[in-house]
C-alpha positions in Angstrom: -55.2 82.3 -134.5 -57.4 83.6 -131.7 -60.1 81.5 -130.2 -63.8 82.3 -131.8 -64.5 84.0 -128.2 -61.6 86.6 -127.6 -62.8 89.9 -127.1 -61.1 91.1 -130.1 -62.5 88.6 -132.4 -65.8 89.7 -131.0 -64.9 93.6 -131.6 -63.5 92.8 -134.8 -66.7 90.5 -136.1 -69.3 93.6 -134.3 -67.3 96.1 -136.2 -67.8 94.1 -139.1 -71.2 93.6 -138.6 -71.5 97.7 -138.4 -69.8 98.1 -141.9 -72.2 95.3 -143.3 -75.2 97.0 -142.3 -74.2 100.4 -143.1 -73.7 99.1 -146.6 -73.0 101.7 -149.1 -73.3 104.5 -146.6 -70.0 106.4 -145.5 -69.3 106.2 -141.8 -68.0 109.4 -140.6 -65.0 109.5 -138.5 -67.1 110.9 -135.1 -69.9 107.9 -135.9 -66.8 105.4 -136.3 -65.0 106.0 -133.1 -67.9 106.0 -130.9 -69.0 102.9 -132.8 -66.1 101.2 -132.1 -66.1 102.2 -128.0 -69.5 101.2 -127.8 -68.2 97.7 -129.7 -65.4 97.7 -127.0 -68.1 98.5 -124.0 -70.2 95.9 -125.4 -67.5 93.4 -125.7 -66.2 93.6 -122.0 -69.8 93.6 -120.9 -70.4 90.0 -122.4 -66.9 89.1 -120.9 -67.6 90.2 -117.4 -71.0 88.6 -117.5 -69.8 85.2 -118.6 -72.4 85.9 -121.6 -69.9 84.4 -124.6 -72.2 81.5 -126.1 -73.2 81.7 -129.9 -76.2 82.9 -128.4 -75.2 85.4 -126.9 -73.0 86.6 -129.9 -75.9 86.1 -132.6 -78.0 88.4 -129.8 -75.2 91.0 -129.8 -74.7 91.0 -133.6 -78.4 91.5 -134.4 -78.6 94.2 -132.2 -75.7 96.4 -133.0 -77.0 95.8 -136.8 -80.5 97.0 -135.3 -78.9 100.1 -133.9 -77.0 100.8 -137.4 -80.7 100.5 -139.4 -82.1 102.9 -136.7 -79.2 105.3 -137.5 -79.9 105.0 -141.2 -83.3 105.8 -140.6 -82.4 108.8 -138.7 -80.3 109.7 -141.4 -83.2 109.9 -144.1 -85.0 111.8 -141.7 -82.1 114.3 -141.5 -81.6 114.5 -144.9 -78.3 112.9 -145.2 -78.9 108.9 -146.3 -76.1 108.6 -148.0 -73.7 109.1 -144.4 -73.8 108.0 -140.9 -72.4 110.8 -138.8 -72.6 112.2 -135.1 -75.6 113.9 -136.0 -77.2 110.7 -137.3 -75.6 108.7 -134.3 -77.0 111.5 -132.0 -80.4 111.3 -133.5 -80.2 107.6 -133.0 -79.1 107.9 -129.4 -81.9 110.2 -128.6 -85.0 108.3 -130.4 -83.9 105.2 -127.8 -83.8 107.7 -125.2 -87.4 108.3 -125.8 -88.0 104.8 -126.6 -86.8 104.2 -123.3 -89.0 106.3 -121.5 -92.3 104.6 -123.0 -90.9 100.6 -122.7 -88.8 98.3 -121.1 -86.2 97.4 -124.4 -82.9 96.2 -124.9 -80.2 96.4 -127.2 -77.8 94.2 -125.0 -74.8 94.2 -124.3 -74.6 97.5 -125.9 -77.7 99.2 -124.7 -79.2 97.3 -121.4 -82.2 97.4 -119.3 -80.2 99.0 -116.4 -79.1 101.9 -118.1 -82.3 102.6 -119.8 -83.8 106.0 -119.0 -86.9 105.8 -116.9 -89.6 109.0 -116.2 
């Protein structure tokens, strides 16, 4: 069995965490593999940081589900809540973007302060 902290019991329980919050909604193939590198990004980001606590894990978990609710919401907006797709995600993507420009945010490890657009 791998150790609770392996990066791919932490990719498997963030991909999890995706499916969870996505619910009944249908994941589209495009959605899913980005998803997954951005899991995978995420993941090696904690590693290298040394950031691998239950902390640090609860953080990353409640964010990736907070990205997944703001792709849901993009998806009603769209006119497509019953699927999560590359529009949806790109939707998503752009309203933190925006977001971005008007406040310091995170979404660590998968969307940091560093890489946060700035005007």
């Amino acid at each position: 069995m791998l150790p609770p902290t392996s990066p791919s019991t932490l990719r498997h329980k963030l991909w999890q965490d995706v499916l969870d919050e996505a619910g009944p909604l249908e994941v589209g193939p495009a959605c899913a593999s980005f998803l997954r590198a951005w899991i995978a990004m995420g993941v090696e980001r904690m590693t290298i940081s040394g950031r691998l606590g239950p902390s640090d894990l609860a953080n990353a978990r409640a964010n990736i589900r907070a990205f997944v609710q703001l792709m849901k919401s993009e998806a009603v907006f769209l006119g497509q809540p019953g699927r999560l797709d590359k529009e949806t995600l790109r939707a998503a993507h752009r309203r933190l973007e925006r977001k971005g420009l008007l406040t310091t945010f995170t979404l660590w490890p998968f969307w940091p302060n560093e890489f946060v657009a700035r005007g």
